[in-house]
C-alpha positions as CSV (number, residue, x, y, z in Angstrom):
1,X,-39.9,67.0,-47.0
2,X,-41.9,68.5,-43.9
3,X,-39.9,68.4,-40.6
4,X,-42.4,65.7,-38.8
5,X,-41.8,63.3,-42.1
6,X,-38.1,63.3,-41.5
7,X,-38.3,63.0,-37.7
8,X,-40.7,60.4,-38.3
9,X,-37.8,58.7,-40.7
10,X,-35.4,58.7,-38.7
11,X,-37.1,57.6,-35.7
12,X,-38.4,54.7,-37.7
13,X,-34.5,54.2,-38.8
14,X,-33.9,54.1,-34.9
15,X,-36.2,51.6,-34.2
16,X,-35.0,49.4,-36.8
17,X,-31.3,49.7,-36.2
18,X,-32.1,49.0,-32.2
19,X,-34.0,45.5,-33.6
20,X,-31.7,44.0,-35.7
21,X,-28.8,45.0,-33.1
22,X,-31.4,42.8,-30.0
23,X,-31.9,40.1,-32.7
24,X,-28.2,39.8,-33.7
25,X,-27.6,39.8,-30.2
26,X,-30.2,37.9,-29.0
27,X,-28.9,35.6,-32.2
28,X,-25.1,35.4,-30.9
29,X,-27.0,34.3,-27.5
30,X,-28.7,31.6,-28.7
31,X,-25.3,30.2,-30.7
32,X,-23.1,30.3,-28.0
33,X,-25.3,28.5,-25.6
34,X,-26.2,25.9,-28.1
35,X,-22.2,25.4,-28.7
36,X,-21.9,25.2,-24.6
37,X,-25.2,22.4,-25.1
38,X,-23.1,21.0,-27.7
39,X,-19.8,20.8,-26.1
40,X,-21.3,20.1,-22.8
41,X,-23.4,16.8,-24.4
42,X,-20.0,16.0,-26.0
43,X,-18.5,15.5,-23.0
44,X,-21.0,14.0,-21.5
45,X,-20.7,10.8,-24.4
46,X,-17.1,10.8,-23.8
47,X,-17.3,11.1,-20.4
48,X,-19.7,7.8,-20.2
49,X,-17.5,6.3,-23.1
50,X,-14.6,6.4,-21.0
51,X,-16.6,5.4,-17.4
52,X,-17.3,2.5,-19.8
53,X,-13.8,1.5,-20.3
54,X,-12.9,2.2,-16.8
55,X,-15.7,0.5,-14.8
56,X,-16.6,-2.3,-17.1
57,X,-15.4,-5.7,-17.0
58,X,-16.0,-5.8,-20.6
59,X,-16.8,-9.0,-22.5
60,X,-15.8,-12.1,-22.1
61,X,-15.3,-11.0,-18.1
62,X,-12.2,-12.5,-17.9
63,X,-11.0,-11.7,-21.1
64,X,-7.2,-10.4,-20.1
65,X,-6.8,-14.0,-18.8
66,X,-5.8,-15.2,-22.3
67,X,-5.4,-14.3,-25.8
68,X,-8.9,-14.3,-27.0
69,X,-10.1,-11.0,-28.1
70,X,-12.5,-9.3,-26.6
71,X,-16.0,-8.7,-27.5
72,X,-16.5,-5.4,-25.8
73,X,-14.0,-4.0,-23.9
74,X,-13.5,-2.6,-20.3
75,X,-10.5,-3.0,-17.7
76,X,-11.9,-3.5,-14.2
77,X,-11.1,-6.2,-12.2
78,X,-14.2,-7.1,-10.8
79,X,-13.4,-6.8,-7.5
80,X,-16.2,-4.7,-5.8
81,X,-14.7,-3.0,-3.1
82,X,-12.9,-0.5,-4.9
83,X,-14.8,0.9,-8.3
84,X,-11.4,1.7,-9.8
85,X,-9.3,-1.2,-9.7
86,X,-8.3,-2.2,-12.8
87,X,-7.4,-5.5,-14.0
88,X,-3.7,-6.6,-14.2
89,X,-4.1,-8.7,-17.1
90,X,-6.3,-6.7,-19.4
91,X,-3.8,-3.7,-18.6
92,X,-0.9,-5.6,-20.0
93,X,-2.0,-7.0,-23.0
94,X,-2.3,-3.3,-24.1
95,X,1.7,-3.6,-24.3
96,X,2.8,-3.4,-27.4
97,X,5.7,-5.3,-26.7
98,X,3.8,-8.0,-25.3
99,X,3.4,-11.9,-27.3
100,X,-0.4,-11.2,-26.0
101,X,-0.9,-7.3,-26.5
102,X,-4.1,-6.4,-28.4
103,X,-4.4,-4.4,-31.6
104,X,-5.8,-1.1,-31.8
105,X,-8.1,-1.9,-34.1
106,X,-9.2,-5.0,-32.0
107,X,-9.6,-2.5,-28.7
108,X,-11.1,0.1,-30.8
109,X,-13.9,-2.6,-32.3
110,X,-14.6,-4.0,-28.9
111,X,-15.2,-0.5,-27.1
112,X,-17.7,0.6,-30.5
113,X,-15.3,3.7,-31.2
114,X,-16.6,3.7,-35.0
115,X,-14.4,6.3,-36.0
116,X,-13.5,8.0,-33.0
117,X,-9.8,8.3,-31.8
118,X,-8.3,6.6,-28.2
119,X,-5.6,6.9,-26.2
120,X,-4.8,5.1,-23.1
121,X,-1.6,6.2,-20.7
122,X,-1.6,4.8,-17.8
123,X,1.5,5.8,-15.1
124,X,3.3,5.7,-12.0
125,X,2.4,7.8,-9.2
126,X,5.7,8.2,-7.7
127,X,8.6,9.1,-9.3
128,X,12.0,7.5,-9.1
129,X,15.2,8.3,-9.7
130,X,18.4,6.5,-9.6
131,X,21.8,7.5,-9.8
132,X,25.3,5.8,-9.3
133,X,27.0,8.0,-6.4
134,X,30.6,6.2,-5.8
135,X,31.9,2.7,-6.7
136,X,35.2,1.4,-4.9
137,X,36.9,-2.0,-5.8
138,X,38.8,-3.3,-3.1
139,X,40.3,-6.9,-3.4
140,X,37.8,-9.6,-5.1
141,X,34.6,-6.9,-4.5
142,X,33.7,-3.7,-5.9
143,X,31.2,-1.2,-3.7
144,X,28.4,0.7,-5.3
145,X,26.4,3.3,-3.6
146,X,23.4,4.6,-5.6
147,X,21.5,7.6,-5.1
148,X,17.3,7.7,-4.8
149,X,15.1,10.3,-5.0
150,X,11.5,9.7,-4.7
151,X,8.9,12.6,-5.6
152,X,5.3,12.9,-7.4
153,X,3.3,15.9,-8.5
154,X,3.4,17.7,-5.9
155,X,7.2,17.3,-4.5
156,X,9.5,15.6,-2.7
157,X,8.1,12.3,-0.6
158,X,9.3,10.8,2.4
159,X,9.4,6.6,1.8
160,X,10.6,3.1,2.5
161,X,13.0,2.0,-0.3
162,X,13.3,-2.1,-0.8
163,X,16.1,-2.4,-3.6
164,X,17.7,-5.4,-5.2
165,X,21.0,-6.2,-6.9
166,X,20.7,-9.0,-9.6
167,X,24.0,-9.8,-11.5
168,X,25.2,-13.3,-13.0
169,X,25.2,-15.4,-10.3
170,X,24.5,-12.7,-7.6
171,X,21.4,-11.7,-5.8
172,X,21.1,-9.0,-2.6
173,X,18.7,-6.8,-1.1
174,X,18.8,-4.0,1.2
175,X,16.2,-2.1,3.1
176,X,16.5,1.7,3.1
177,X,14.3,5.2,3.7
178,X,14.3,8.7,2.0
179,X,15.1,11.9,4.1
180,X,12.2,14.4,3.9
181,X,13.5,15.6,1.1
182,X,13.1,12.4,-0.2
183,X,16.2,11.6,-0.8
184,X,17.8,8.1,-0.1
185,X,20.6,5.6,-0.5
186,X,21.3,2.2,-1.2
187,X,24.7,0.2,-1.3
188,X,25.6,-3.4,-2.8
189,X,29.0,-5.2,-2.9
190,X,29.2,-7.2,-5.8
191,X,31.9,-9.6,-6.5
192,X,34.4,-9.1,-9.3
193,X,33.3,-12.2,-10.3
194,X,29.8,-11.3,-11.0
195,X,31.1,-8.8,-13.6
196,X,29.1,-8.2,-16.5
197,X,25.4,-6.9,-17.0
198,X,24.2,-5.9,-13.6
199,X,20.1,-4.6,-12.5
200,X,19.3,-2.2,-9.6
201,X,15.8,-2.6,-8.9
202,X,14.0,-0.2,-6.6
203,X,11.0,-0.1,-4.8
204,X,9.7,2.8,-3.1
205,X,6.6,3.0,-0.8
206,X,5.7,6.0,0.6
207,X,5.3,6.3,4.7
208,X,1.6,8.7,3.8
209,X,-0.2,5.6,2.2
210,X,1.2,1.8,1.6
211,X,-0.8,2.3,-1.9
212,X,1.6,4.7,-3.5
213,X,4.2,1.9,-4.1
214,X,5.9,2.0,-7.6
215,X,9.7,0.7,-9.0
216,X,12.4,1.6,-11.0
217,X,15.1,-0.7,-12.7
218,X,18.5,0.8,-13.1
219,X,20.9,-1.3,-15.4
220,X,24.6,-0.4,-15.3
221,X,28.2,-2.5,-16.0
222,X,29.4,-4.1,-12.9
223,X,33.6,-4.5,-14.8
224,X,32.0,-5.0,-18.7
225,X,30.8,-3.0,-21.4
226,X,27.8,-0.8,-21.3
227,X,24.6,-3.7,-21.5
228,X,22.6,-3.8,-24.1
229,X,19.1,-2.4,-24.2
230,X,16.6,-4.7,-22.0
231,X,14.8,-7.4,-24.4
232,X,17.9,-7.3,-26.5
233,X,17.8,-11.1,-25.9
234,X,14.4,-12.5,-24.6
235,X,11.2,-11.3,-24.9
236,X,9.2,-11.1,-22.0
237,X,5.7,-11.1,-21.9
238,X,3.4,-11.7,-18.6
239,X,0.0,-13.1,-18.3
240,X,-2.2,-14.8,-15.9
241,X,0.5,-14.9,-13.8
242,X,2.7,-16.5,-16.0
243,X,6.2,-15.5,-17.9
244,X,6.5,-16.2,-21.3
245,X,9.9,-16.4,-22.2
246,X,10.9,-16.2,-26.3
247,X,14.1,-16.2,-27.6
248,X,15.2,-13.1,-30.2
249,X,18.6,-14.6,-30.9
250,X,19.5,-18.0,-31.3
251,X,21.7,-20.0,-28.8
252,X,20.5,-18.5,-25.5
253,X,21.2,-20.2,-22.2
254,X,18.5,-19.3,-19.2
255,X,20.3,-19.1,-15.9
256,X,18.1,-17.9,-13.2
257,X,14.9,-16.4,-13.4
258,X,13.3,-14.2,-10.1
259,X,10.4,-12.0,-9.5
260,X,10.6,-9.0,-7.5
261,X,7.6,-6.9,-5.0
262,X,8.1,-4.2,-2.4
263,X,7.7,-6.5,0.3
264,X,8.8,-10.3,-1.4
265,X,11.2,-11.9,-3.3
266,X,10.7,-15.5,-5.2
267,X,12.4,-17.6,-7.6
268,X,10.4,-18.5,-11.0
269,X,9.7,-22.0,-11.2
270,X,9.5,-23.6,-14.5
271,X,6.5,-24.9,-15.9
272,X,7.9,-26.1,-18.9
273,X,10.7,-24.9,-21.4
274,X,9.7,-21.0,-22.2
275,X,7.1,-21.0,-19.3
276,X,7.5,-19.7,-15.7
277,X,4.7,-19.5,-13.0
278,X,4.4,-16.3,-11.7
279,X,3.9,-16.2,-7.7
280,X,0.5,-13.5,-6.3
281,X,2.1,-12.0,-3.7
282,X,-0.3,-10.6,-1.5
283,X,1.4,-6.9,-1.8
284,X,0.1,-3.7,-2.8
285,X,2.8,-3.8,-5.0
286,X,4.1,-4.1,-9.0
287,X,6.4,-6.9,-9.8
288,X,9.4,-7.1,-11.8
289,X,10.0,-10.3,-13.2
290,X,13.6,-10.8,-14.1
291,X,15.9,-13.5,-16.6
292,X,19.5,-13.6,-16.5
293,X,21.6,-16.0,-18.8
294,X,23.8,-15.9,-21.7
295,X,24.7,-16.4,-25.2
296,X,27.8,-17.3,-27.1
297,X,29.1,-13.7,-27.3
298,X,27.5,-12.5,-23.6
299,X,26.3,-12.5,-20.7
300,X,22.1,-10.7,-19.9
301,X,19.9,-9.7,-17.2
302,X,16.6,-8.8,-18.6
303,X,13.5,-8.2,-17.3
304,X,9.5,-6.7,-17.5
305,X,7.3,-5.3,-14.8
306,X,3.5,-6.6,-13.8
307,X,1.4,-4.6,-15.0
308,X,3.6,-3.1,-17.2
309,X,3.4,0.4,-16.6
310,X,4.6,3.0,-17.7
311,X,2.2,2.6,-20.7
312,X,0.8,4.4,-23.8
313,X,-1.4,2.9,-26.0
314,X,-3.3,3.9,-29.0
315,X,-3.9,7.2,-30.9
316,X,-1.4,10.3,-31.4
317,X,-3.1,13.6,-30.7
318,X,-0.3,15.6,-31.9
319,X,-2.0,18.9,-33.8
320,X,-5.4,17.3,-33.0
321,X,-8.3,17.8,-30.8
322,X,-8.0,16.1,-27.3
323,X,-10.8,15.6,-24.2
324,X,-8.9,14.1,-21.4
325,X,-9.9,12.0,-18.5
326,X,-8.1,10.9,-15.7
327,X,-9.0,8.5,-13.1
328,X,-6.7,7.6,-10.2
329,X,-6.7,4.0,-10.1
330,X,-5.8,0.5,-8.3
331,X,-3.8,-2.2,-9.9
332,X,-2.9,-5.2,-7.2
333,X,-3.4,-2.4,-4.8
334,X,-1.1,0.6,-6.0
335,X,-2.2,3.5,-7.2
336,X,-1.4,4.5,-10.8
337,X,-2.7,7.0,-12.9
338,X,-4.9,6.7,-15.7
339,X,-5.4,8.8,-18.8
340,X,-8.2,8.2,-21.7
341,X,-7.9,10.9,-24.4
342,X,-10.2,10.6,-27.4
343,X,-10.8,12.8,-30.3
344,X,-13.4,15.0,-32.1
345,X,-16.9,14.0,-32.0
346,X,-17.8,13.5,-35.8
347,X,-21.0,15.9,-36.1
């Protein structure tokens, strides 16, 4: 072959080699920007799915207030000054636990999922912890002094501290604060009378913002055994401002039944046999509702919160795609936080 044939080859093989290396590249270009298109117009539907859920009042608007089901579904309150607030009675009917707690195929139908996973966690934004630091009897009382810690994401927070003792036939409150370190205490003489089942419930509000408000219930033998798990006896379930109170066992006595805020303190008032109106406190606050009576065998102190959060609802990710939202919210005026995790988008 003469020389300017085979430099003429392989220049031609040059060429060629250099274009299909700029179109496989220009190729690998075009595919990754049309999976960023893809995955960015992916999250834009979930994003406006989950807006949906979040700033919708969904259908009927009031639909939390009873046990209907809804016809689409969204959680807002419908109060206009704040875009976030949720609704207190849609939230707890996502409690599984609850006589009036939704399905998740009924949620899933009303928000037009088709086939596309949800999960709904919604939480406190303070954290609480309780501990039991030293009991003394002396005479007909016995002393408790319980530790508190309050803390969030980002550490330790300073806070007021409103905590209540209910056991049978008792009720006390004190007022207390955290250090900086957020650290607090809170001490209750209970009669040796009282003994049995015994709640510590704590509400902490923290001195940056009245909103970040939240509660813990501690329960703990004041000179009995260890109680048994809360709902043992009763199930509790809140609505509209109303407890619904159904029995789990038979021959249960009802005592006393109270309702618990930061700020206020009420007794429930009957409306009929298994049916207690619920006060609105006007408190940027959750409420714990609380039953205490007994049975044949023992004594109880039960209770549920309003809205009844912590709460997870829905879907289990686990080994599965996830896109996560989370939306600081308003429920009664406390802060909580909310997370809607959904699945794949089906291509």
């Amino acid at each position: 072959m003469p020389t300017v044939s085979i430099d003429t080859y392989f220049a031609c093989a040059l060429l060629v080699s250099v274009a299909l290396l700029a179109t496989a590249s220009l190729v690998g270009t075009m595919q990754t920007r049309i999976d960023s298109m893809q995955d960015l117009n992916k999250q834009n539907y979930l994003r406006a799915i989950a807006d949906q859920i979040v700033f919708s009042l969904g259908s009927p608007t009031d639909w939390g207030s009873g046990a209907a089901v809804p016809s689409s579904f969204g959680l807002h309150s419908g109060e206009a000054s704040y875009p976030y607030d949720l609704d207190v009675d849609k939230v707890t009917r996502l409690n599984s636990q609850s006589s009036y707690a939704l399905s998740y195929g009924e949620v899933s139908n009303a928000a037009r999922l088709n086939n596309l996973a949800l999960g709904i966690k919604l939480s406190k934004m303070l954290a609480i912890a309780v501990m039991l630091s030293a009991n003394t009897t002396t005479g007909a009382a016995t002393t408790y002094t319980f530790m508190i810690q309050v803390s969030q994401a980002q550490g330790s927070v300073s806070a007021g501290l409103h905590c209540y003792m209910v056991a049978t036939d008792f009720l006390a409150d004190v007022y207390s604060t955290t250090s900086s370190s957020g650290v607090g205490y809170a001490t209750f003489e209970i009669p040796n009378s009282a003994n049995g089942p015994a709640l510590l419930i704590v509400f902490a509000r923290a001195t940056s913002d009245e909103r970040l408000t939240a509660y813990e219930v501690y329960s703990f033998a004041h000179l009995s055994e260890t109680p048994a798990p809360n709902q043992t006896f009763l199930r509790l379930s809140s609505l509209n401002h109303t407890l619904n109170v159904s029995q789990n066992v038979l021959d249960i006595t009802v005592n006393d039944g109270y309702v618990f805020s930061y700020s206020y303190q009420a007794n429930l008032t009957a409306t009929s046999n298994s049916i207690y109106a619920i006060p609105a406190f006007v408190d940027k606050s959750p409420t714990v509702t609380v039953i205490s009576g007994q049975t044949s065998a023992a004594s109880f102190v039960e209770w549920v919160a309003y809205p009844d959060v912590p709460l997870q609802f829905g879907a289990d990710f686990e080994n599965s795609e996830e896109n996560v939202f989370v939306y600081v919210v308003t429920i009664n005026g406390a802060f909580y936080k909310l997370t809607l995790t959904f699945g794949d988008v089906a291509q």
